[in-house]
PDB file as gemmi writes it, atoms N, CA and C in Angstrom:
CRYST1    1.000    1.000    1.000  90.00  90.00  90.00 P 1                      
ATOM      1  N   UNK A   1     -12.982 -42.674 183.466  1.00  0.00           N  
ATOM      2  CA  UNK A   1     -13.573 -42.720 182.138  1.00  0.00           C  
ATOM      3  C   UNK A   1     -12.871 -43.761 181.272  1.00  0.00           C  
ATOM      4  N   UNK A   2     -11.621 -43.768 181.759  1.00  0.00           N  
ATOM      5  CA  UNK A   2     -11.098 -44.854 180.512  1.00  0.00           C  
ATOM      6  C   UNK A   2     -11.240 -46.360 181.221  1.00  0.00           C  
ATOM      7  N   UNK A   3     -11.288 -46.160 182.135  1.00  0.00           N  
ATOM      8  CA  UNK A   3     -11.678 -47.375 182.951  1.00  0.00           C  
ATOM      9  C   UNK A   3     -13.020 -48.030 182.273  1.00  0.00           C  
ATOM     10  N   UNK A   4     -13.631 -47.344 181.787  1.00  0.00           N  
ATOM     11  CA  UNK A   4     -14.918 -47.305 181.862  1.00  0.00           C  
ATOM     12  C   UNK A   4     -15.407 -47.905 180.153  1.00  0.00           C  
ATOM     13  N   UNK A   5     -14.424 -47.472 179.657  1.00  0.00           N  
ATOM     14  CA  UNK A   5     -13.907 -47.517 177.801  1.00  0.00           C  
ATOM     15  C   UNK A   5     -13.463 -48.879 177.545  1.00  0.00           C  
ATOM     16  N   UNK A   6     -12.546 -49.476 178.608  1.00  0.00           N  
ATOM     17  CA  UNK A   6     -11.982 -50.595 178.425  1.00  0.00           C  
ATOM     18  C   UNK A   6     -12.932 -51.852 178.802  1.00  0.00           C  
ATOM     19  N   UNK A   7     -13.526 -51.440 179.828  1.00  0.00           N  
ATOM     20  CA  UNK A   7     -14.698 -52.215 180.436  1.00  0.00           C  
ATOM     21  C   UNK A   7     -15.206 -52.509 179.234  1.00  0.00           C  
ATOM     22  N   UNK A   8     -15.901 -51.452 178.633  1.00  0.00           N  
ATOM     23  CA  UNK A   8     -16.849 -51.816 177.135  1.00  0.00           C  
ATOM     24  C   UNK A   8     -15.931 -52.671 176.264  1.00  0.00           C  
ATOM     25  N   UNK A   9     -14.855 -52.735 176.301  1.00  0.00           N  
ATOM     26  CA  UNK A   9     -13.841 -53.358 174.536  1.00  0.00           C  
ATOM     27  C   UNK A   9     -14.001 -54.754 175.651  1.00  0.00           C  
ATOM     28  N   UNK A  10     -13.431 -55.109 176.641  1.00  0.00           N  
ATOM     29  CA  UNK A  10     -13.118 -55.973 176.973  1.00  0.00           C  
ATOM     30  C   UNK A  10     -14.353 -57.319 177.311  1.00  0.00           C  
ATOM     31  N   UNK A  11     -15.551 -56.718 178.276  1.00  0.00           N  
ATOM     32  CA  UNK A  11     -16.611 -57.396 177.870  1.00  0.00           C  
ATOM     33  C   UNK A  11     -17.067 -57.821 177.055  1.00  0.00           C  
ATOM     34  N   UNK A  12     -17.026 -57.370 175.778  1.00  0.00           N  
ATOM     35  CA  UNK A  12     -17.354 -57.856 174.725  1.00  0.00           C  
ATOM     36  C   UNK A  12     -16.644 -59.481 173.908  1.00  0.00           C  
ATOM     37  N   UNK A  13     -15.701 -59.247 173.999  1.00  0.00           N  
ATOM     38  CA  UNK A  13     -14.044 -60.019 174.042  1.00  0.00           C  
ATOM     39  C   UNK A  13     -14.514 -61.291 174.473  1.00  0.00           C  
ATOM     40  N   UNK A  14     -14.599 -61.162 176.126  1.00  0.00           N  
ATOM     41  CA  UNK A  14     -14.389 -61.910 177.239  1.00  0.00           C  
ATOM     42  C   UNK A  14     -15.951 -63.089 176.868  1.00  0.00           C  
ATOM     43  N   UNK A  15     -16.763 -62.613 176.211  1.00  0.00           N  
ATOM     44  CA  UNK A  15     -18.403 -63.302 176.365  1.00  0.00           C  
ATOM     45  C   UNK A  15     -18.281 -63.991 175.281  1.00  0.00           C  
ATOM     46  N   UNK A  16     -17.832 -63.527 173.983  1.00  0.00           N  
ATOM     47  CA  UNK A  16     -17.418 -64.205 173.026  1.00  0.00           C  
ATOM     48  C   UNK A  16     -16.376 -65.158 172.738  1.00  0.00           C  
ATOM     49  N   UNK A  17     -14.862 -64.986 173.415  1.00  0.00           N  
ATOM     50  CA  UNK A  17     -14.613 -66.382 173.479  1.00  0.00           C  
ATOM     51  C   UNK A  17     -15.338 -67.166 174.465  1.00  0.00           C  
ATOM     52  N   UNK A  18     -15.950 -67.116 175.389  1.00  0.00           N  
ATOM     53  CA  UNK A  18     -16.532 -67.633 175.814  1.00  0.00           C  
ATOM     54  C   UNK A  18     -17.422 -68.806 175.320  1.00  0.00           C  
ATOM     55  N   UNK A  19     -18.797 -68.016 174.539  1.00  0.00           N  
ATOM     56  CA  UNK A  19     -19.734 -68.387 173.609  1.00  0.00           C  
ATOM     57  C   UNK A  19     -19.316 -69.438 172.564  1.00  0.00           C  
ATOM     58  N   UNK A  20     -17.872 -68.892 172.134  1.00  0.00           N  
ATOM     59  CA  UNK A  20     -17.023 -69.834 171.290  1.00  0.00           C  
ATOM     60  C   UNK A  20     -16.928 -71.455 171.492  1.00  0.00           C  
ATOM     61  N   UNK A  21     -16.812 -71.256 173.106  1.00  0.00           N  
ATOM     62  CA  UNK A  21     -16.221 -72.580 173.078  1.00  0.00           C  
ATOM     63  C   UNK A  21     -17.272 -73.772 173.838  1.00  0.00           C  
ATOM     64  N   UNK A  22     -18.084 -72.533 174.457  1.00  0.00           N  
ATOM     65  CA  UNK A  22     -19.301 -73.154 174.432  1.00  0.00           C  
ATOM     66  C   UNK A  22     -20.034 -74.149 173.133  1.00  0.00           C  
ATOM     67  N   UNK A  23     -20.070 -73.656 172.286  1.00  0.00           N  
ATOM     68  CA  UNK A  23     -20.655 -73.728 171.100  1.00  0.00           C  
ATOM     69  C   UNK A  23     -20.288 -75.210 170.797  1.00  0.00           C  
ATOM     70  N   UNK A  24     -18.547 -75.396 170.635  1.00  0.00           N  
ATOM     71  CA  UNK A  24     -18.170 -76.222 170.560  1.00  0.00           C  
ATOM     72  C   UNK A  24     -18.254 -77.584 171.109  1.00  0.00           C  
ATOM     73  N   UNK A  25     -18.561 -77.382 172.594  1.00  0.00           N  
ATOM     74  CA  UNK A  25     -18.778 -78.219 173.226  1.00  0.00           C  
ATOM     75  C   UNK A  25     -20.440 -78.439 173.295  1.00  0.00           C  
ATOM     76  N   UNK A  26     -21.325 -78.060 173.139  1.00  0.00           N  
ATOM     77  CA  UNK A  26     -22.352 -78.091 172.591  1.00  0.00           C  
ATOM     78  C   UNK A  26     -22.605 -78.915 170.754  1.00  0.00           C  
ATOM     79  N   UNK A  27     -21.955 -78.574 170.225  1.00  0.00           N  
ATOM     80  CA  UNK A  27     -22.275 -79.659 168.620  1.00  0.00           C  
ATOM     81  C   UNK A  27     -21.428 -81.012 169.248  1.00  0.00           C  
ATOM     82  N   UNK A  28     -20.886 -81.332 170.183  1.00  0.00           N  
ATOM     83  CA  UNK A  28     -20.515 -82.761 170.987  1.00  0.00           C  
ATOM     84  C   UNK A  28     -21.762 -82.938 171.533  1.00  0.00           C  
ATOM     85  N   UNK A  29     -22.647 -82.484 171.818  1.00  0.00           N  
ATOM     86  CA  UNK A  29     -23.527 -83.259 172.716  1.00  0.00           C  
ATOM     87  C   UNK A  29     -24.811 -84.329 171.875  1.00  0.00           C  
ATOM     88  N   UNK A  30     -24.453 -85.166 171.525  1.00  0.00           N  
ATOM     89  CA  UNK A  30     -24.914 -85.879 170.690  1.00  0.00           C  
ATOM     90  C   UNK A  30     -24.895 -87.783 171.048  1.00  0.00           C  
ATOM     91  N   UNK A  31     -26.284 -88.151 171.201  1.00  0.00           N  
ATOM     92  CA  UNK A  31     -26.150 -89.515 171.789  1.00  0.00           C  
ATOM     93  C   UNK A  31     -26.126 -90.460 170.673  1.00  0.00           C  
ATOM     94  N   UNK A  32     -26.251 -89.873 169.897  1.00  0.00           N  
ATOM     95  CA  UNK A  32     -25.842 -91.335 168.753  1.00  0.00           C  
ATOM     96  C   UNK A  32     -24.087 -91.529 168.022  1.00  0.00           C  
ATOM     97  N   UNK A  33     -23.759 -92.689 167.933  1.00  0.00           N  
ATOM     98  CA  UNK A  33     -21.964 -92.563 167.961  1.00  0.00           C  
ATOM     99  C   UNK A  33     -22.345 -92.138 166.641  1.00  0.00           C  
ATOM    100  N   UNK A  34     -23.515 -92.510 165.440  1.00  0.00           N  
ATOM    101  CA  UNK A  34     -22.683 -92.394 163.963  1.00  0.00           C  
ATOM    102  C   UNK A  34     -22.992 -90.566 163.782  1.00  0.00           C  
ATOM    103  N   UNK A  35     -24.092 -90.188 164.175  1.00  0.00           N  
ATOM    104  CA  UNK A  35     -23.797 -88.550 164.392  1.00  0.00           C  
ATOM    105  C   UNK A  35     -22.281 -87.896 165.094  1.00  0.00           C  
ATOM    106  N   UNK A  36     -22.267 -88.510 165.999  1.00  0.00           N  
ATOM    107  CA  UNK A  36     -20.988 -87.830 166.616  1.00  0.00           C  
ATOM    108  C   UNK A  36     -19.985 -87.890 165.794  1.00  0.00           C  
ATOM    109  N   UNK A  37     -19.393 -89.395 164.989  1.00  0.00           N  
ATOM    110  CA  UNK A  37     -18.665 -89.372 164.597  1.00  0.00           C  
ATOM    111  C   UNK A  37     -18.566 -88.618 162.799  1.00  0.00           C  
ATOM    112  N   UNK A  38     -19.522 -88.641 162.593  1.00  0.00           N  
ATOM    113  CA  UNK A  38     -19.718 -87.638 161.123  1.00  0.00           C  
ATOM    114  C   UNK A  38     -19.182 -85.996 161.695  1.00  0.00           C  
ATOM    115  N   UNK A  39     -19.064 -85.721 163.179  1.00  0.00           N  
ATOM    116  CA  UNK A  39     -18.744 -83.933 162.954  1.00  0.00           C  
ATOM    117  C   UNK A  39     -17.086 -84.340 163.479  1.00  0.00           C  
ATOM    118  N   UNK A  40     -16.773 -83.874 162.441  1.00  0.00           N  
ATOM    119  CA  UNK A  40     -15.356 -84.012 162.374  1.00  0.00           C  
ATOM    120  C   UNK A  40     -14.695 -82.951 163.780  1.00  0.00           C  
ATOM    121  N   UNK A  41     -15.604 -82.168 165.031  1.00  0.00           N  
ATOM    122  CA  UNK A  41     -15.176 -81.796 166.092  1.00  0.00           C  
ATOM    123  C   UNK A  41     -14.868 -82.685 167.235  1.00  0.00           C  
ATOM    124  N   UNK A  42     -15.356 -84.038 166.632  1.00  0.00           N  
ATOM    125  CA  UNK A  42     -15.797 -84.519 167.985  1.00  0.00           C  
ATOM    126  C   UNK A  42     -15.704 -86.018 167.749  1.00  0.00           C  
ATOM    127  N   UNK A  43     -15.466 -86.616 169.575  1.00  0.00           N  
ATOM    128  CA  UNK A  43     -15.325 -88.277 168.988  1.00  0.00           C  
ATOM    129  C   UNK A  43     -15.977 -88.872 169.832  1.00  0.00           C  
ATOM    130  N   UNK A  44     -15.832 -89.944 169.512  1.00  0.00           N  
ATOM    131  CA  UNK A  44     -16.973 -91.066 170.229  1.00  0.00           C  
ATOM    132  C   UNK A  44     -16.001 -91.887 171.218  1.00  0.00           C  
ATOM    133  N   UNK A  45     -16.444 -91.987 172.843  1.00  0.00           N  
ATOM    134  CA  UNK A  45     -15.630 -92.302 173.546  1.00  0.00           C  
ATOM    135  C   UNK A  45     -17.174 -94.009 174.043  1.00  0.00           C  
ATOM    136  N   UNK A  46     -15.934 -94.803 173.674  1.00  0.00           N  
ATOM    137  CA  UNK A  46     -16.640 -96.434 173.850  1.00  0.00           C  
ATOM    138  C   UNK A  46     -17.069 -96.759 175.316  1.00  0.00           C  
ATOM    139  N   UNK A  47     -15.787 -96.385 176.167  1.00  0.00           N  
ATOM    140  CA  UNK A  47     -15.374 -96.650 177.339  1.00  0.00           C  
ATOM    141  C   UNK A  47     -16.723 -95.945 178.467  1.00  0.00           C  
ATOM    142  N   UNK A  48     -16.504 -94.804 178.216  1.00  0.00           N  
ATOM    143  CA  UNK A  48     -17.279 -93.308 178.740  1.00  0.00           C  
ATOM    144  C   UNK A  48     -18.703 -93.243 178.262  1.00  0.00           C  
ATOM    145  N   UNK A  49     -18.914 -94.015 176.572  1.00  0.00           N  
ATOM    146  CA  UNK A  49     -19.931 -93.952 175.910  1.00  0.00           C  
ATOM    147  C   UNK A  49     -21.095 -92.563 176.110  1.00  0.00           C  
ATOM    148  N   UNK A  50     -19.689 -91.789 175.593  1.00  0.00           N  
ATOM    149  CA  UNK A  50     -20.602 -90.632 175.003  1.00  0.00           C  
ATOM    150  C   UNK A  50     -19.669 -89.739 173.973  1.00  0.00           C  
ATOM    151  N   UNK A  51     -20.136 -88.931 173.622  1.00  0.00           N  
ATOM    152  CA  UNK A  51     -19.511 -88.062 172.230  1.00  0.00           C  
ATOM    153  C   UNK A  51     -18.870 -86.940 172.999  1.00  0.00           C  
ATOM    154  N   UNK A  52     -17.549 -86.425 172.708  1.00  0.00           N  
ATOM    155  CA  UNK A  52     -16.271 -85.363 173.253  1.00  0.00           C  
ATOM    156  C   UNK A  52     -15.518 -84.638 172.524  1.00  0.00           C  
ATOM    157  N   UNK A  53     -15.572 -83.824 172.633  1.00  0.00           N  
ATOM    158  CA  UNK A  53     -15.338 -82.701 171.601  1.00  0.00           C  
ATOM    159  C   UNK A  53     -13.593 -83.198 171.432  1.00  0.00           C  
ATOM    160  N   UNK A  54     -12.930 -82.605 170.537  1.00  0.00           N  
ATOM    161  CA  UNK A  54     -11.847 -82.778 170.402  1.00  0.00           C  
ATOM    162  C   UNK A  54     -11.438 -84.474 169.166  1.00  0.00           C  
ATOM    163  N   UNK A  55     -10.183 -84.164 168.950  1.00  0.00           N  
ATOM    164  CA  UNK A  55      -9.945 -85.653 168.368  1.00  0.00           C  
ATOM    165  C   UNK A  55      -9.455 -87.075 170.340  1.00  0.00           C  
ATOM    166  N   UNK A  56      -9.683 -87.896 169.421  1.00  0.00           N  
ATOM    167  CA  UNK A  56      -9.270 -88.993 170.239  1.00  0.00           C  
ATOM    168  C   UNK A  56      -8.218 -89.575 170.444  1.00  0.00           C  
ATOM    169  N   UNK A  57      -8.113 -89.894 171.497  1.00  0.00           N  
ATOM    170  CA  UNK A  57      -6.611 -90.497 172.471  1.00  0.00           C  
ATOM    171  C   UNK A  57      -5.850 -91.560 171.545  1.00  0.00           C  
ATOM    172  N   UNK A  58      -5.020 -91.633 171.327  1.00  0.00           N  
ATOM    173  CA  UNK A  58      -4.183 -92.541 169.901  1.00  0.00           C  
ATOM    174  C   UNK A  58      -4.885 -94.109 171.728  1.00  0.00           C  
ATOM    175  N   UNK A  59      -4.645 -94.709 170.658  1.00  0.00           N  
ATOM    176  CA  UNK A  59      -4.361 -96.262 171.493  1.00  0.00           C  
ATOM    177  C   UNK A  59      -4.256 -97.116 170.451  1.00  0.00           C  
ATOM    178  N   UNK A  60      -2.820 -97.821 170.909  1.00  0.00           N  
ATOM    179  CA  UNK A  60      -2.350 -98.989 170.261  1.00  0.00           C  
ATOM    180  C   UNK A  60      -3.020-100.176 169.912  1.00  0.00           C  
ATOM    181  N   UNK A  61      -3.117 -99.823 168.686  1.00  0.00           N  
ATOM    182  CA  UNK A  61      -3.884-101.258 168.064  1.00  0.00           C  
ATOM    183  C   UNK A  61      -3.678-102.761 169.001  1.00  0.00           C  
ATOM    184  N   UNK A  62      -2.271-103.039 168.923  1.00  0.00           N  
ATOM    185  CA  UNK A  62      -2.171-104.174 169.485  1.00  0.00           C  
ATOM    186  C   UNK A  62      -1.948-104.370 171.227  1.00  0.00           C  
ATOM    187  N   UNK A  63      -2.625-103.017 171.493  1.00  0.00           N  
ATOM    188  CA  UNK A  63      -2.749-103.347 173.000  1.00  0.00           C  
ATOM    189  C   UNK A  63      -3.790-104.103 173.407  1.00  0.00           C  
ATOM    190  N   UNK A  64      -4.937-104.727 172.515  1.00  0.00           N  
ATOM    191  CA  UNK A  64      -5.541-105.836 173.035  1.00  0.00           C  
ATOM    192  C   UNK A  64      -5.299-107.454 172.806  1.00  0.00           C  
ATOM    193  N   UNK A  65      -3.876-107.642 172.596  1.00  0.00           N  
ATOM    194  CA  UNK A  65      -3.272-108.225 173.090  1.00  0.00           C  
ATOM    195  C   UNK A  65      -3.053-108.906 174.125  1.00  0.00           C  
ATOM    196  N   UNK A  66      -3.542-109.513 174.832  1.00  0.00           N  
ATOM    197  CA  UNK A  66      -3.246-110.161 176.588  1.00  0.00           C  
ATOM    198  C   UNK A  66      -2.029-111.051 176.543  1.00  0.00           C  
ATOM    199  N   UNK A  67      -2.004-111.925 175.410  1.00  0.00           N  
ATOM    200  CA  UNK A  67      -1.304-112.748 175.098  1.00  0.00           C  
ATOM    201  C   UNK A  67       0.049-113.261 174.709  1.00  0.00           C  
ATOM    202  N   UNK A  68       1.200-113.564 175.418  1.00  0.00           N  
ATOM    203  CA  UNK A  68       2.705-113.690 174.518  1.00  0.00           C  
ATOM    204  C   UNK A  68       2.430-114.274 172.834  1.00  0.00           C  
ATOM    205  N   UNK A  69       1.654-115.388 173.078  1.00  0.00           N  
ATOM    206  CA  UNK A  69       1.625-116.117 171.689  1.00  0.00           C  
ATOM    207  C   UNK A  69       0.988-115.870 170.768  1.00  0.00           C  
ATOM    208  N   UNK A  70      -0.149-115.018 170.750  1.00  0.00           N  
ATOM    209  CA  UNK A  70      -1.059-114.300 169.769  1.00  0.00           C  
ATOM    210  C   UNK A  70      -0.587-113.165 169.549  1.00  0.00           C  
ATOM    211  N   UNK A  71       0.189-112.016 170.203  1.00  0.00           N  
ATOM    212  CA  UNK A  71       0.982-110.921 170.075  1.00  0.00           C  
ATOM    213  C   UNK A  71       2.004-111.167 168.964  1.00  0.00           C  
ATOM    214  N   UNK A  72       3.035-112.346 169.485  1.00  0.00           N  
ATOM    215  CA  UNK A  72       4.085-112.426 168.639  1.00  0.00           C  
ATOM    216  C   UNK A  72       3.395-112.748 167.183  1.00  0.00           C  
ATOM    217  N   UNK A  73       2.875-113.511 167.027  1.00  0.00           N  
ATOM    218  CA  UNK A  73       2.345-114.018 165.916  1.00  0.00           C  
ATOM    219  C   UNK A  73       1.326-112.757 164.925  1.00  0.00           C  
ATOM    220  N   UNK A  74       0.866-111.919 165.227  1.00  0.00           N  
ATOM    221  CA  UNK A  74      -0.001-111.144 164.741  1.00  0.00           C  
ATOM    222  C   UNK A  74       0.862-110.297 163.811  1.00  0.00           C  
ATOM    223  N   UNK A  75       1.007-110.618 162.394  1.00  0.00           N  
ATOM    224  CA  UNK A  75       1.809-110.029 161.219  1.00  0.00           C  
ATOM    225  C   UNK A  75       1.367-108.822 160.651  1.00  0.00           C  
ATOM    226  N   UNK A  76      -0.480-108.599 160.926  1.00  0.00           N  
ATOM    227  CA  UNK A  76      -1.016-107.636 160.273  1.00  0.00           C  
ATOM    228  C   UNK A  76      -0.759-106.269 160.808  1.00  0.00           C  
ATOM    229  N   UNK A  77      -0.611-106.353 162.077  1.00  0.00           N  
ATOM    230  CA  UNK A  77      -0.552-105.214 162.614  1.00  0.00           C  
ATOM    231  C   UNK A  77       0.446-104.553 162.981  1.00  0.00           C  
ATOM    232  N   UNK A  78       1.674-105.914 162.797  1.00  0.00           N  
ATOM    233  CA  UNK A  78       3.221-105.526 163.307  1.00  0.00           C  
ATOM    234  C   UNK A  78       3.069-105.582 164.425  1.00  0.00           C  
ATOM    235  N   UNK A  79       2.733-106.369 165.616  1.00  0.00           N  
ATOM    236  CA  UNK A  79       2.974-106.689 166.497  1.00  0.00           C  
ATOM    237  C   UNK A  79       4.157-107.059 167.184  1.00  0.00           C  
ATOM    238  N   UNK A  80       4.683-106.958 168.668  1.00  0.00           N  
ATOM    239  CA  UNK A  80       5.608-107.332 169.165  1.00  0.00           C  
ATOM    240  C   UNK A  80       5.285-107.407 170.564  1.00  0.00           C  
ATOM    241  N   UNK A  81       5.889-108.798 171.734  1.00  0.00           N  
ATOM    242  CA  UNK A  81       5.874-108.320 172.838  1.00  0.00           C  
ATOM    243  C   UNK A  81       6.772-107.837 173.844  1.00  0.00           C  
ATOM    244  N   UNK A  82       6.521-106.548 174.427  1.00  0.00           N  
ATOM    245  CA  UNK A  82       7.305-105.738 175.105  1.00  0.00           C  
ATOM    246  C   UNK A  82       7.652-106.595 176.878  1.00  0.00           C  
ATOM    247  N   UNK A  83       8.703-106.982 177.098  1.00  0.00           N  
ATOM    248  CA  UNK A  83       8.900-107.960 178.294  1.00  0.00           C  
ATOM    249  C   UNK A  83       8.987-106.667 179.341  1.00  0.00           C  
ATOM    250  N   UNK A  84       9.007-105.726 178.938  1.00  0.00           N  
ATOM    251  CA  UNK A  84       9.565-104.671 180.286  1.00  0.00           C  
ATOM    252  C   UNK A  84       8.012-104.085 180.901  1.00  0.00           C  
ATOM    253  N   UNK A  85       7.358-103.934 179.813  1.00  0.00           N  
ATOM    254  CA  UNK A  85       6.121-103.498 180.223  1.00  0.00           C  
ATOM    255  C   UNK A  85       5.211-104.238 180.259  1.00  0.00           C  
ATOM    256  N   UNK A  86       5.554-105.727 179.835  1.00  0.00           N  
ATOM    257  CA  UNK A  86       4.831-106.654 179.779  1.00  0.00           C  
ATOM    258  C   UNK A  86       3.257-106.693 179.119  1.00  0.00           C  
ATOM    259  N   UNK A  87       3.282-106.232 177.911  1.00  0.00           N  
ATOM    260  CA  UNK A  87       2.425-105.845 177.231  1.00  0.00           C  
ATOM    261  C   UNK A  87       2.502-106.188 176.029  1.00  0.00           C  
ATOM    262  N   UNK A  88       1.760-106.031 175.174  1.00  0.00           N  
ATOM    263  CA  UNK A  88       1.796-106.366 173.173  1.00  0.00           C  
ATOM    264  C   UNK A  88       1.803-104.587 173.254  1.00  0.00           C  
ATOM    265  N   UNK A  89       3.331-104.179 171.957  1.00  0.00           N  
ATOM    266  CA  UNK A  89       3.594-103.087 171.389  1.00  0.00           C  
ATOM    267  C   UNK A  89       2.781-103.125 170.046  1.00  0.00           C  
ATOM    268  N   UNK A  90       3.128-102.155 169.042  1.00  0.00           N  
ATOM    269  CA  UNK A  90       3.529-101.776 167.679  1.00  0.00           C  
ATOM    270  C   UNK A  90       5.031-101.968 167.628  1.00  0.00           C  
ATOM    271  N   UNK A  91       5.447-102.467 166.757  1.00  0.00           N  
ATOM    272  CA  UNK A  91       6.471-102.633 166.764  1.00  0.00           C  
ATOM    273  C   UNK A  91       6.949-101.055 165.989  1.00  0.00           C  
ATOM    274  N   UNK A  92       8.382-100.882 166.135  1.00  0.00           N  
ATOM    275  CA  UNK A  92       8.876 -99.346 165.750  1.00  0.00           C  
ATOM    276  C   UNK A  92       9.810 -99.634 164.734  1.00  0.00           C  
ATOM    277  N   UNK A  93       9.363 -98.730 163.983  1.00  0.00           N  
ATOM    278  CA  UNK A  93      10.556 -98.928 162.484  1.00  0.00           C  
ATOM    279  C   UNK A  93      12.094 -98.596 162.981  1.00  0.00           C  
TER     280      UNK A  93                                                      
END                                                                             
């Protein structure tokens, strides 16, 4: 019988977070970027080109960078180039 009690509390529980996060991932499903990007759940992935629930992956401004000489030179963004990783950083305070 109590087996039977818990069954009832717990099903209930179990469908609803469920439903929850469903939900969530559902108001992402959206093919236009400027909709996606107006619900503050969700972001617009360029790469993947589609809308994903959650916020978005940081990426370094000046990682499009290819360049030693346009890296160093780029003042706006605080640029720097990293010789170890061989890449354009942010430079770090």
């Amino acid at each position: 019988m109590r087996g039977i009690f818990a069954l009832f509390i717990a099903l209930p529980v179990a469908l609803g977070t469920s439903s929850v996060a469903m939900a969530t991932a559902e108001d992402c499903m959206i093919g236009d970027s400027a909709l996606c990007l107006a619900n503050p759940n969700c972001h617009w992935d360029g790469e993947r080109r589609g809308c994903y629930p959650g916020p978005a992956e940081y990426q370094d401004a000046c990682a499009v960078h290819t360049d030693q000489a346009i890296c160093d030179t780029d003042t706006t963004l605080g640029c720097k180039w990293s010789a170890e990783a061989n890449k354009c950083e942010t430079k770090s305070n």
